[in-house]
BALOKE-429052 format. One line per 4 residues: number of its first residue (from 1); their letters; for each residue x, y, z of N, C-alpha, C. Coordinates in steps of 0.1 Angstrom, whole numbers, padded with zeros to 4 digits. Each point is the difference from the previous one (the first is absolute). Layout:
REM residues N
NUM = A = X Y Z X Y Z X Y Z; ...
This chain:
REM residues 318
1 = XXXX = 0927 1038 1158 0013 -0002 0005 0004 -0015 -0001; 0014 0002 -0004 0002 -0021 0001 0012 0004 0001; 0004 -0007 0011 0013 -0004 0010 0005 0016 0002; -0006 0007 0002 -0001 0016 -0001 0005 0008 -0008
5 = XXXX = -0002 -0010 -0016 0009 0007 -0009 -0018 0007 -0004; 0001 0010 -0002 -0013 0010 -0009 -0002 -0005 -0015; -0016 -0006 -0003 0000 0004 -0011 0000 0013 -0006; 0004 0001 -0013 0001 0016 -0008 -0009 0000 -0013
9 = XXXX = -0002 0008 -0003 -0004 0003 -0011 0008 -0006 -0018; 0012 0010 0002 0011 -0007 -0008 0015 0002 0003; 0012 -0010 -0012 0011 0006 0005 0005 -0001 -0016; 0007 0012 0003 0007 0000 -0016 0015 -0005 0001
13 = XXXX = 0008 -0006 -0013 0011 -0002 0001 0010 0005 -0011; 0010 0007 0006 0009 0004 -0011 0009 -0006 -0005; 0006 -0005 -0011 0012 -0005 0000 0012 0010 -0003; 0011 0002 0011 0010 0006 -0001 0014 -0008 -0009
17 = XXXX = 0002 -0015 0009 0007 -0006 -0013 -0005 -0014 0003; 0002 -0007 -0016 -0003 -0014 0002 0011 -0003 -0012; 0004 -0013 -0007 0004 -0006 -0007 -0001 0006 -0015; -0012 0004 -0001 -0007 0000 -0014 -0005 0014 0000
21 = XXXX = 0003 0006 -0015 -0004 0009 -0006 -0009 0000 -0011; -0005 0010 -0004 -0007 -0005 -0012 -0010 0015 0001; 0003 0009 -0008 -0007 0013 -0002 -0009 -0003 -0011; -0004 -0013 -0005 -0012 0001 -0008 -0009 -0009 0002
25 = XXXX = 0000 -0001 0013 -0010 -0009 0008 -0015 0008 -0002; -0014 -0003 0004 -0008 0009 -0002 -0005 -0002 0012; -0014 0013 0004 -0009 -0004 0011 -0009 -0008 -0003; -0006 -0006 0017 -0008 -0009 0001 -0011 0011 0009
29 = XXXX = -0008 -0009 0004 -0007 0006 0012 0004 -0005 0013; 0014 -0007 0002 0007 0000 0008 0012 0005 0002; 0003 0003 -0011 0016 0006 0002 0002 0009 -0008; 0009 0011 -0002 0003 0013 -0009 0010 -0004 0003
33 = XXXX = 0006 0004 -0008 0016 0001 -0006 0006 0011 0002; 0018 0002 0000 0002 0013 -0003 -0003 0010 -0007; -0002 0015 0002 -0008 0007 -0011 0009 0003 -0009; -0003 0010 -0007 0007 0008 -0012 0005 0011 0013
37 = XXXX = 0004 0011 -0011 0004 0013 0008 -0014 0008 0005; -0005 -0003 -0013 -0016 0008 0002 0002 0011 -0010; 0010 0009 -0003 -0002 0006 -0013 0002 -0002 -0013; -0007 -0019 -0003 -0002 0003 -0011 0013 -0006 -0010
41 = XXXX = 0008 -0004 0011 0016 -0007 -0004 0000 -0014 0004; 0008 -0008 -0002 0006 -0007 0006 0013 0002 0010; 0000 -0009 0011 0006 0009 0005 0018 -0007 -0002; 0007 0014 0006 0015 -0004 -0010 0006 -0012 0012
45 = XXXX = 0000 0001 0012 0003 -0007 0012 -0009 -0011 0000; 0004 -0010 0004 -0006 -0016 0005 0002 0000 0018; -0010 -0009 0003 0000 -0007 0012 0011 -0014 -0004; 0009 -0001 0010 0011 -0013 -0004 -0004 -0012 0006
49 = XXXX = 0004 -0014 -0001 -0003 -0010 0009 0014 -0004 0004; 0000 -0012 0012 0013 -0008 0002 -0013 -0009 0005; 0014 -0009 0010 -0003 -0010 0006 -0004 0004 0014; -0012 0004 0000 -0003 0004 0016 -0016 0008 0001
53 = XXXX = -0004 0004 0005 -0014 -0005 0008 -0002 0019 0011; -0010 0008 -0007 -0001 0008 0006 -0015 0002 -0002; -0010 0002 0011 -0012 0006 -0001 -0006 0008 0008; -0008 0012 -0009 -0005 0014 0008 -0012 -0006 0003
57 = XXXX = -0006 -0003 0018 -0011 -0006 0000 -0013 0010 0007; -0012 0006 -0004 -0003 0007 0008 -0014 -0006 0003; -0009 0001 0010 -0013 -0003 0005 -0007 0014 0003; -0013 -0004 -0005 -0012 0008 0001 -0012 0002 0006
61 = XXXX = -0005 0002 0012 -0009 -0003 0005 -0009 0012 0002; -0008 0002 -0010 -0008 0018 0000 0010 0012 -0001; -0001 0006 0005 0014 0014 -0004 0010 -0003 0009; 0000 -0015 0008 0016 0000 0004 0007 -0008 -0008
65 = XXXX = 0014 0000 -0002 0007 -0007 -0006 0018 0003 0003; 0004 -0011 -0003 0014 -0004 0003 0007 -0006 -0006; 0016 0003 0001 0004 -0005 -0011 0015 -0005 0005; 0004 -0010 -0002 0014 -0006 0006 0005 -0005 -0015
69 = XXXX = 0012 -0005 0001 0012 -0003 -0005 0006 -0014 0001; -0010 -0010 -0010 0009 -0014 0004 0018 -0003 -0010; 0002 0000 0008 0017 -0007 -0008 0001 0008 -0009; 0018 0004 -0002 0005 0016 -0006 0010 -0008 -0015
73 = XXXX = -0008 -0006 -0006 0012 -0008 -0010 0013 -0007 0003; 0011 -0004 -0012 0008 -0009 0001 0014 0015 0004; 0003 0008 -0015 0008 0016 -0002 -0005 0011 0011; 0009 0001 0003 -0003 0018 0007 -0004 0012 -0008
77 = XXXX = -0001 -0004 -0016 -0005 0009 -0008 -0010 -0004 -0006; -0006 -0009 0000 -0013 -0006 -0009 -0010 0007 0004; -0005 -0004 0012 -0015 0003 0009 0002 0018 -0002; 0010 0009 0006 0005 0014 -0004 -0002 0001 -0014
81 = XXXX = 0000 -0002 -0005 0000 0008 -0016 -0015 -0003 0000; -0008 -0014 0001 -0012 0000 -0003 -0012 0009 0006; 0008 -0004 0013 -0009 0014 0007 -0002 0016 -0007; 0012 0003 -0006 0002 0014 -0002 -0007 0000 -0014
85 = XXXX = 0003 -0011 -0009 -0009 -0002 -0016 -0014 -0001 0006; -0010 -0001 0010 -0004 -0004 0003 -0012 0013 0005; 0008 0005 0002 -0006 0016 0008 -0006 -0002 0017; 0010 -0013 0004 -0006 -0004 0012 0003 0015 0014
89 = XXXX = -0005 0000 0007 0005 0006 0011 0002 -0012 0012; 0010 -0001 0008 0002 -0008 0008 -0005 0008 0014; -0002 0013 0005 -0002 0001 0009 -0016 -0005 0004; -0005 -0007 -0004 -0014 -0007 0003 0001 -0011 0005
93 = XXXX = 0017 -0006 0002 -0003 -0015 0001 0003 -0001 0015; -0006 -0005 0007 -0002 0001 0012 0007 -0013 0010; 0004 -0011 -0007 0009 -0011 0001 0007 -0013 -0009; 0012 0000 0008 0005 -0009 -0013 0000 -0016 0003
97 = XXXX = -0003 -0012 -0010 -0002 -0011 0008 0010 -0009 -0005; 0011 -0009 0001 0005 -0007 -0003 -0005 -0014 0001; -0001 -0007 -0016 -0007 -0012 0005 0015 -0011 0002; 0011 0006 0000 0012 -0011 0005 0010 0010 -0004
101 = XXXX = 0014 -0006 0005 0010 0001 0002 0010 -0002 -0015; -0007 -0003 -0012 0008 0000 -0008 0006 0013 -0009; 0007 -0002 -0009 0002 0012 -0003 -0004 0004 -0017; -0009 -0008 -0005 -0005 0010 -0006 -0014 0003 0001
105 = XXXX = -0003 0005 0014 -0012 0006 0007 0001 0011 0010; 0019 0001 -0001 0005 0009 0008 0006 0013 -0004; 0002 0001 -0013 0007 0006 -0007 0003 0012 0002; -0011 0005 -0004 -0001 0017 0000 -0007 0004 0016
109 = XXXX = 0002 -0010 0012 -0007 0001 0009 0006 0013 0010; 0014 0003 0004 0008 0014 0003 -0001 0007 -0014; 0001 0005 -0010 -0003 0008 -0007 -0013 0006 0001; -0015 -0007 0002 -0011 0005 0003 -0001 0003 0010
113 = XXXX = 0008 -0006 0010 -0004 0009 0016 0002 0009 0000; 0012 0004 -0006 0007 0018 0001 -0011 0007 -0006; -0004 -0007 -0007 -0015 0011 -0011 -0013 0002 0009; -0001 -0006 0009 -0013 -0006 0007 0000 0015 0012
117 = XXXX = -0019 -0002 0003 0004 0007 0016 0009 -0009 0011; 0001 0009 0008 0008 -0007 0013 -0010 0004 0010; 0002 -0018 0008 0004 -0011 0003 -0010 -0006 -0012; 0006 -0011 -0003 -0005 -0009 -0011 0001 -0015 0004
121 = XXXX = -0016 -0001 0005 0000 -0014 0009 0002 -0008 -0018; 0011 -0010 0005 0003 -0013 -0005 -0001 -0014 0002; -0010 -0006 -0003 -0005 -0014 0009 0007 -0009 -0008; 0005 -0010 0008 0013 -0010 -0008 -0004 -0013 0011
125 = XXXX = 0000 -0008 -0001 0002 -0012 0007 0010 -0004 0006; 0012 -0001 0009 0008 0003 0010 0010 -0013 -0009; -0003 -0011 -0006 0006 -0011 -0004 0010 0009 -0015; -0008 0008 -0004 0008 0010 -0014 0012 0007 0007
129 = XXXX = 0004 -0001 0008 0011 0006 0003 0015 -0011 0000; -0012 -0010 0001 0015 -0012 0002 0015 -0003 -0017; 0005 0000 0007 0016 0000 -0011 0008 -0006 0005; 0007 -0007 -0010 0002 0000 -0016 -0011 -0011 0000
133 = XXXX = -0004 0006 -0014 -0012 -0012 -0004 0005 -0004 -0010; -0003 -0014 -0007 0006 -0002 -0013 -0010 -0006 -0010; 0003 -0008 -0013 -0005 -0007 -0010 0008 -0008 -0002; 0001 -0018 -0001 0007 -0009 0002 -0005 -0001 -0017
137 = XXXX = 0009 -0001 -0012 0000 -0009 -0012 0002 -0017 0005; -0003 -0001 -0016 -0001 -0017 0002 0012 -0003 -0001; 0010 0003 -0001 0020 0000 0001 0001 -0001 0017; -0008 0006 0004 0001 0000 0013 0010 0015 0008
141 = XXXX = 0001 0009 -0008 0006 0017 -0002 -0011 0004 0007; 0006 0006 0009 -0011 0014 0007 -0001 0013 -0007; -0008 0007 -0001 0002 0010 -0006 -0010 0013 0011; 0009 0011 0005 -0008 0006 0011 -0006 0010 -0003
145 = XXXX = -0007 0002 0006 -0015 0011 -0005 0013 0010 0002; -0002 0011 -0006 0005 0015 -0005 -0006 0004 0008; -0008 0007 0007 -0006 0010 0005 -0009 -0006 0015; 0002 0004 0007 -0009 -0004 0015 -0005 0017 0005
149 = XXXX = -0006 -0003 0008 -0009 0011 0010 0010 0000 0015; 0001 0012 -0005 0011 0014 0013 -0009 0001 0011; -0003 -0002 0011 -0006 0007 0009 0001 0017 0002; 0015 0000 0002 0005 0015 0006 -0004 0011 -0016
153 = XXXX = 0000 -0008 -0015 0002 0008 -0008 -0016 0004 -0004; -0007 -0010 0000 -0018 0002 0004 -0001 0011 0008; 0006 0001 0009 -0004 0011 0013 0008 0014 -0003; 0013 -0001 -0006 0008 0011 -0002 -0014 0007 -0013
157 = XXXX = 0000 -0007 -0014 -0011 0005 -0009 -0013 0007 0005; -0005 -0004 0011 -0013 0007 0007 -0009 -0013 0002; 0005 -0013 -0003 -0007 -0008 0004 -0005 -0005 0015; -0014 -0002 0005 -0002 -0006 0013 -0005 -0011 0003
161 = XXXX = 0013 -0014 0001 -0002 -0015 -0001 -0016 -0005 0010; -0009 -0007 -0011 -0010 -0001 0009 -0001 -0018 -0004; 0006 -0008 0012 -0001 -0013 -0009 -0009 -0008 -0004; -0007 -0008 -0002 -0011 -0007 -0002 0006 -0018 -0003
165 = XXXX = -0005 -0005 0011 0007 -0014 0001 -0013 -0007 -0002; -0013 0011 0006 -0013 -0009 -0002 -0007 0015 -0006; -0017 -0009 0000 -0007 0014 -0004 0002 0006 0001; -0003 0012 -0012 0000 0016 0007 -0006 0014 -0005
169 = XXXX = -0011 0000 0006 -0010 0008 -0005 0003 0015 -0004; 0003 0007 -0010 0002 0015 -0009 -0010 0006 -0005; 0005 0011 0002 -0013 0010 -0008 -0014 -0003 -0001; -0001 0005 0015 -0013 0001 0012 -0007 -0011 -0008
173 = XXXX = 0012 -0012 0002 -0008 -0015 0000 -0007 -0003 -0014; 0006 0004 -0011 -0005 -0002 -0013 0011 -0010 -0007; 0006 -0004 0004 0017 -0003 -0004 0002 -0008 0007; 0004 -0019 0001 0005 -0004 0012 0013 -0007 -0007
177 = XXXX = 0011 0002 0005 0009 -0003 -0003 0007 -0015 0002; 0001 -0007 -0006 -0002 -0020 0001 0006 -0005 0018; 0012 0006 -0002 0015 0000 0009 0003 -0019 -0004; 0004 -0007 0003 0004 -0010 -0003 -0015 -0016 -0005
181 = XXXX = 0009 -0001 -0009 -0016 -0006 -0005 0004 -0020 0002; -0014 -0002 0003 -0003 -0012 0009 0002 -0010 -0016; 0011 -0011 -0001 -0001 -0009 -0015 -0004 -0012 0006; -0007 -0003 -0008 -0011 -0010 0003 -0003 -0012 -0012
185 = XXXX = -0004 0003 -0014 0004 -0010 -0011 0011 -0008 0000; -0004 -0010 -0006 0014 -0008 -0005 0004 0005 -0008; 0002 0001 -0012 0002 0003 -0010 0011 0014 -0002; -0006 0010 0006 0015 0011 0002 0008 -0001 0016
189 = XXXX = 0014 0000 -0009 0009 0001 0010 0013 0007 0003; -0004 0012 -0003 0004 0013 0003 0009 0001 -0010; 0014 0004 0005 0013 0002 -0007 0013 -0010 0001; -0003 -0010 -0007 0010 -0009 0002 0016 -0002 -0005
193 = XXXX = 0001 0012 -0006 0017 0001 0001 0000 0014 0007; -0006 0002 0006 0006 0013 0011 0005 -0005 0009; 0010 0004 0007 0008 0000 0011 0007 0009 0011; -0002 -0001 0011 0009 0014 0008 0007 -0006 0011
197 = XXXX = 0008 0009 0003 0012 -0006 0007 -0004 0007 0017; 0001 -0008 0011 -0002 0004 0011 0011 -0009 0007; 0001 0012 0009 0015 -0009 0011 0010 -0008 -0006; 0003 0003 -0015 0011 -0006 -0008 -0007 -0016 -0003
201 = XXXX = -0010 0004 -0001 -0005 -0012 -0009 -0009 0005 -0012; 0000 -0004 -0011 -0007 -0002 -0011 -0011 -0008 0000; -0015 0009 0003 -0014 -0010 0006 -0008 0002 -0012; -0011 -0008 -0002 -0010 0004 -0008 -0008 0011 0001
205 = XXXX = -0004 0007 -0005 -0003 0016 0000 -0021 0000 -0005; -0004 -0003 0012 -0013 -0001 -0001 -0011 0012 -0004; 0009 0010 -0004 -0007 0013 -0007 -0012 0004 0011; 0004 0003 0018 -0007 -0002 0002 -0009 0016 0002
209 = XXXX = 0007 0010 -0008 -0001 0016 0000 -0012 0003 -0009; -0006 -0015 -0011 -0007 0002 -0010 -0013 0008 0007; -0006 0008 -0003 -0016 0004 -0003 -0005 0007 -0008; -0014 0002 0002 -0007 0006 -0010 -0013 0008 0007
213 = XXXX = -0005 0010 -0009 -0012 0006 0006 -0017 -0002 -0005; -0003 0001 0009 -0021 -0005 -0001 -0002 0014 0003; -0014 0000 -0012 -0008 0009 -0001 -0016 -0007 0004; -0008 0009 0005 -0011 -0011 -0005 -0013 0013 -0008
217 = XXXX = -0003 -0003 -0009 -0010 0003 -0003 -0016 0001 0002; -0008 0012 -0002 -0012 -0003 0009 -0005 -0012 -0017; -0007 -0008 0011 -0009 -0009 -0007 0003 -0009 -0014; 0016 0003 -0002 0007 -0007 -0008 0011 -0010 0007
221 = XXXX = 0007 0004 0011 0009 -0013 -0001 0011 0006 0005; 0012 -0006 0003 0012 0001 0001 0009 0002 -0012; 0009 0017 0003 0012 0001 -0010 0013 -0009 0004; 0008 -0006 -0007 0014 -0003 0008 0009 0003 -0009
225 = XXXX = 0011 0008 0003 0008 0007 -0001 0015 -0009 0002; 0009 -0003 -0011 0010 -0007 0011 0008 0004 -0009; 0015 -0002 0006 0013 0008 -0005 0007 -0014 -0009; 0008 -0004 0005 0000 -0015 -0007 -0006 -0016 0005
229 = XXXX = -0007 0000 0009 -0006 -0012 0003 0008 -0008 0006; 0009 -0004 0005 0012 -0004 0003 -0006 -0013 0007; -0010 0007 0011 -0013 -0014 0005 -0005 -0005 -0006; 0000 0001 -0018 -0014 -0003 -0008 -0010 0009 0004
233 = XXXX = -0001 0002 -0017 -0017 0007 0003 -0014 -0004 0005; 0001 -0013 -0004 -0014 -0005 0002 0000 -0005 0018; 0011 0002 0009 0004 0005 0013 -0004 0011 0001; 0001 0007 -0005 0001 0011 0001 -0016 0005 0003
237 = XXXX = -0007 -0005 -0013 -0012 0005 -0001 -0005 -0008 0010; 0000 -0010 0005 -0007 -0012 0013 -0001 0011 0014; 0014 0003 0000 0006 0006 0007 -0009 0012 0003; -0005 0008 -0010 0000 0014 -0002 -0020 0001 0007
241 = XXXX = -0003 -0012 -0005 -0013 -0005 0001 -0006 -0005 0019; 0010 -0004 0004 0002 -0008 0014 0000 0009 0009; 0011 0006 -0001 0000 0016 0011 -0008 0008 0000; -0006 0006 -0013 -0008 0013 -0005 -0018 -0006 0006
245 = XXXX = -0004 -0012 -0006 -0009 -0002 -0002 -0007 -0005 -0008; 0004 0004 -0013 -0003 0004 -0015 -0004 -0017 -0005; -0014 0003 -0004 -0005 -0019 -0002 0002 0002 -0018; -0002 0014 -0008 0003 -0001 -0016 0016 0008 -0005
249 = XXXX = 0007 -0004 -0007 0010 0006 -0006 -0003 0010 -0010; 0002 0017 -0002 -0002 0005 -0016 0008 0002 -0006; 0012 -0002 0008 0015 0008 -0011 0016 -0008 0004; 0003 -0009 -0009 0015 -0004 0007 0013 0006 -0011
253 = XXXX = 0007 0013 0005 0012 0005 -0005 0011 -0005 0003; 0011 0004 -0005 0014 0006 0006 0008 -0016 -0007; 0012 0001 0009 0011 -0012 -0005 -0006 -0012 0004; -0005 -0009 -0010 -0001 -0020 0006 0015 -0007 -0002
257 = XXXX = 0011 0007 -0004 0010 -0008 -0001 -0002 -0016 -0004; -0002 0002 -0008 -0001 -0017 -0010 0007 0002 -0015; 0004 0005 0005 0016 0002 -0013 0013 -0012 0000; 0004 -0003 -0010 0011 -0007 0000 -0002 -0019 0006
261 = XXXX = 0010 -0006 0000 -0004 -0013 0001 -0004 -0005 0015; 0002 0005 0009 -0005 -0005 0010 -0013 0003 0004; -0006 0010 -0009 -0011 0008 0008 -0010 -0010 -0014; 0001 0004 -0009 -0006 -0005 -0013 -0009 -0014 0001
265 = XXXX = 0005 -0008 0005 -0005 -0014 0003 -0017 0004 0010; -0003 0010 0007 -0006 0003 0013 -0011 0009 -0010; 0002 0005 -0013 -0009 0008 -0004 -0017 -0004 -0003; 0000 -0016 -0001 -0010 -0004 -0006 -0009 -0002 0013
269 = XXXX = 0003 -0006 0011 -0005 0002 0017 -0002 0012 0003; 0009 0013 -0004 -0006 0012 0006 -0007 0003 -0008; -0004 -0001 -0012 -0014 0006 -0006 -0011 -0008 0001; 0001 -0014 0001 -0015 -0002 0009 -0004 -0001 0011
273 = XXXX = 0015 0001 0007 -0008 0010 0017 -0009 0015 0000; 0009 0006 -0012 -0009 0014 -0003 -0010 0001 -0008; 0000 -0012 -0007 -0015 -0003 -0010 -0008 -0003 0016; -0003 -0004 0009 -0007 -0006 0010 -0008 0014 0005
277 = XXXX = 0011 0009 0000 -0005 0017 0010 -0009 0006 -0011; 0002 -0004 -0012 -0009 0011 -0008 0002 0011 -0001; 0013 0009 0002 0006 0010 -0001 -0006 0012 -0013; -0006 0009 0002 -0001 0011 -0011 0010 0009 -0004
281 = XXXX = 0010 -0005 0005 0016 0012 -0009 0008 -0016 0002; 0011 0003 -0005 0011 -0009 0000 0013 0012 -0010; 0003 0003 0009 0013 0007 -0006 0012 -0008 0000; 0008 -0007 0002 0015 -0003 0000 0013 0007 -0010
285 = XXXX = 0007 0003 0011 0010 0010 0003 0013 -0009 -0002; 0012 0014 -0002 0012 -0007 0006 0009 -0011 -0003; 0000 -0005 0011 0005 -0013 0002 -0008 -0011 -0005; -0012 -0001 -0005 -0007 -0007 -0008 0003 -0011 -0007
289 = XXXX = 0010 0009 -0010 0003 -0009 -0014 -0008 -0002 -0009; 0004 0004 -0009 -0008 -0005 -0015 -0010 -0014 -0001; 0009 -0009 0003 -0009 -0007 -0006 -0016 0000 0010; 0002 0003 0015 -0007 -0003 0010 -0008 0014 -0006
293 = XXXX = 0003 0009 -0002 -0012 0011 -0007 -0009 -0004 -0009; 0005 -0005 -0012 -0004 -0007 -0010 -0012 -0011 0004; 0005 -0008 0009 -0014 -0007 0006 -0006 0000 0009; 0003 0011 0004 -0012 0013 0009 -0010 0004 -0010
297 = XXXX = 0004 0007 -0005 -0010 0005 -0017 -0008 -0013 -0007; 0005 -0010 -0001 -0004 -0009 -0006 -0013 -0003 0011; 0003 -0004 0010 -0009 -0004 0013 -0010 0008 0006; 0005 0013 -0001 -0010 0012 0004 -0005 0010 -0010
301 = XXXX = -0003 -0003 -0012 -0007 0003 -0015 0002 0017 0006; -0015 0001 0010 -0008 0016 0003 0006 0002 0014; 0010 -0003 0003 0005 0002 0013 0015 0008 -0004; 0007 -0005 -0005 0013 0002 -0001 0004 0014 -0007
305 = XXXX = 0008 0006 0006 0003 0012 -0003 0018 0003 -0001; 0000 0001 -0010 0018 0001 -0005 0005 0011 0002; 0012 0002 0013 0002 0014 0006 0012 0004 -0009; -0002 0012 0001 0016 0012 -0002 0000 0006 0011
309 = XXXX = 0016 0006 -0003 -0001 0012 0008 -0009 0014 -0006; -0008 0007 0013 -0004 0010 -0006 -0014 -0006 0001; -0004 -0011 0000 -0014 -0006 0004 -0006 0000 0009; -0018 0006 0003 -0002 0002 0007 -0017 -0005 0001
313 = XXXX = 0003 -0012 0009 -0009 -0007 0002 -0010 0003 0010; -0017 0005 0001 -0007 0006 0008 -0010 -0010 0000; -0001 -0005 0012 -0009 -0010 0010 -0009 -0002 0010; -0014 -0002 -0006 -0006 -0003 -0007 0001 0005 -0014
317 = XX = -0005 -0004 -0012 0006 0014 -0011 -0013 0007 -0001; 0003 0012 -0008 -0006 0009 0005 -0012 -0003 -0008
């Protein structure tokens, strides 16, 4: 036990949507790809991508096992179609976890409730509910997020709001959920043209809804899971390390958000903070960016693993 999160055995990861597609990706002994149909065809339907961030996460510990729901894509139809190309059943998923309040991690989030059993505990960080949130250009134009998190419309769908501002231990403690993550580097500094308006002012918007999820592995290390990193990842991972226990890293997924010109400058510091952990997967997701992938790969030769949707990464591999 460490910080009472359970070590497990393993945890698999699905990808429902990410950025990138690519149906001629091959297997590793870490990841499978989407299949064929299986008879023998190719199949006539695709798995789709957008700009958004969905993953089927399940843990294994002997014949138990569990399976939640991080972040529902950017479209109300992306994550839905994939699932159904997919041959997923959603009645197994046992909770959904929001790692923020943006919207393309919200998407299809009332569309899948209605699909889901009821009550459908939903862990959200209490700060993702705050609105209007914005993105300040360098003109100095606000531009406001599209889409925010309903209280009443979570609860009308079958959702049951369970907030997480700090720890929070799921699925009989195999799963701990970040809740607000402790930034600590110099070097990342969050979201700096975000903005939200409170009491008729326009404040800086300290993304403070961001998290991500730890897994820990028997005798390998800590998984970290994050939606877009908003804290930085290599926060993230300190972070993920500090609470749990966890003295080795084996797996760092999901969105690092080092895309574009503000984040770009920050990519060469966050990979030798992750060169330090010695990491055995390195997935980067999402909000990524190209070039920040690119020298992920370059940096992590036998580590780095290039996701689609439809990818399904199994950790430790088998």
């Amino acid at each position: 036990m460490n910080g009472g999160l359970r070590q497990i055995e393993r945890v698999e990861v699905l990808t429902l949507m990410d950025n990138y597609v690519d149906v001629l990706l091959g297997n590793t002994n870490v990841v499978r790809r989407a299949a064929h149909s299986g008879d023998g065809q190719i199949f006539g339907d695709t798995v789709v991508g957008e700009h958004g961030l969905s993953l089927l996460v399940t843990v294994c510990e002997g014949k138990t096992s569990h399976t939640i729901l991080f972040d529902t894509g950017y479209s109300p139809v992306g994550v839905p179609h994939n699932v159904e190309h997919l041959g997923l059943d959603l009645k197994g998923i046992e909770a959904v976890v929001l790692s923020h309040g943006h919207m393309d991690h919200l998407g299809s989030l009332y569309v899948l409730l209605e699909k889901m059993d009821k009550p459908m505990p939903v862990l959200v960080h209490p700060y993702a509910f705050t609105s209007p949130r914005y993105v300040t250009r360098n003109d100095g134009v606000r531009d406001r997020f599209p889409r925010v998190l309903d209280r009443a419309k979570i609860e009308k769908s079958g959702g049951q709001i369970r907030e997480t501002a700090g720890p929070t231990l799921i699925c009989e403690n195999m799963i701990m959920v970040s809740g607000e993550v402790e930034r600590t580097t110099p070097f990342e500094k969050g979201m700096p043209n975000a903005t939200v308006e409170r009491n008729g002012r326009i404040e800086k918007d300290p993304v403070a809804d961001d998290q991500a999820l730890f897994v820990h592995l028997k005798g390998e290390g800590l998984v970290v899971i994050g939606g877009c990193s908003h804290a930085g990842i290599i926060n993230t991972v300190r972070y993920g390390k500090k609470i749990t226990g966890a003295h080795t890293v084996h797996s760092v997924l999901g969105g690092f958000h080092l895309a574009g010109p503000l984040y770009e400058p920050i990519i060469g510091d966050t990979i030798e903070a992750l060169k330090e952990m010695k990491p055995k997967v390195v997935a980067p997701m999402h909000c990524t960016g190209w070039n920040a992938i690119h020298r992920f790969r370059e940096a992590f030769p036998s580590a780095f693993v290039l996701n689609s949707v439809g990818s399904r990464l199994t950790l430790p591999n088998e």
